[in-house]
N, C-alpha and C positions, 0 to 999 in steps of 0.2 A: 077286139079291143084288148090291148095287154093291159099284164097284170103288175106291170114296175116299170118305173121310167127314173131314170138320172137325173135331176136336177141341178143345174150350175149355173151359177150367177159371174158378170165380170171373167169366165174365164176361169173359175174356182169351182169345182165339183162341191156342192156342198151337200145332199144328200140322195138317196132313193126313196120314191115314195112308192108302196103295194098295196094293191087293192085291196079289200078286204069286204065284208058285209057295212061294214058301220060308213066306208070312203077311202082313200088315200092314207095310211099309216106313212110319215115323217122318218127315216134314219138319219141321222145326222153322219157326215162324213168329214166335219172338222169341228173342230170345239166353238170356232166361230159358230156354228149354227143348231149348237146345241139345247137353247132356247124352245127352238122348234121338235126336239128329238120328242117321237111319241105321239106326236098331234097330226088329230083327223083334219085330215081335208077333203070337201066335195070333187075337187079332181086336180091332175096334175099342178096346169096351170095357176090353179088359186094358190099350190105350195112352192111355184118360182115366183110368185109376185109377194110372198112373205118372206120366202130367203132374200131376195132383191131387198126389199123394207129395213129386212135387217143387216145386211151390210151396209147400207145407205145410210143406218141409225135415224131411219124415219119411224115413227110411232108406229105401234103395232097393234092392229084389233085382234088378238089370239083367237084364233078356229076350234071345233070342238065337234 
């Protein structure tokens, strides 16, 4: 299982997420998705369908 994956939305890298004890730690890789910079997620996947959200400017249920 790795321990970091890219995440990009649209064609737009918006950040890496790293595993850690706690889930998925957020880096933000443009200020569009800086929102997200910091925040736990259960895995990859659940932190591209939030960077997705938030480009979209669909509401967003913040992860923790």
């Amino acid at each position: 299982m790795a321990d970091g994956y890219v995440i990009e939305v649209s064609s737009q890298t918006a950040g890496i997420v790293v595993r850690d004890a706690r889930g998925y730690q957020f880096f933000a890789a443009s200020h569009l998705f800086d929102r997200l910079e910091g925040q736990i997620f259960r895995n990859a996947r659940e932190a591209e369908r939030a960077a997705r959200r938030l480009l979209t400017g669909q509401s967003m249920q913040m992860a923790s």
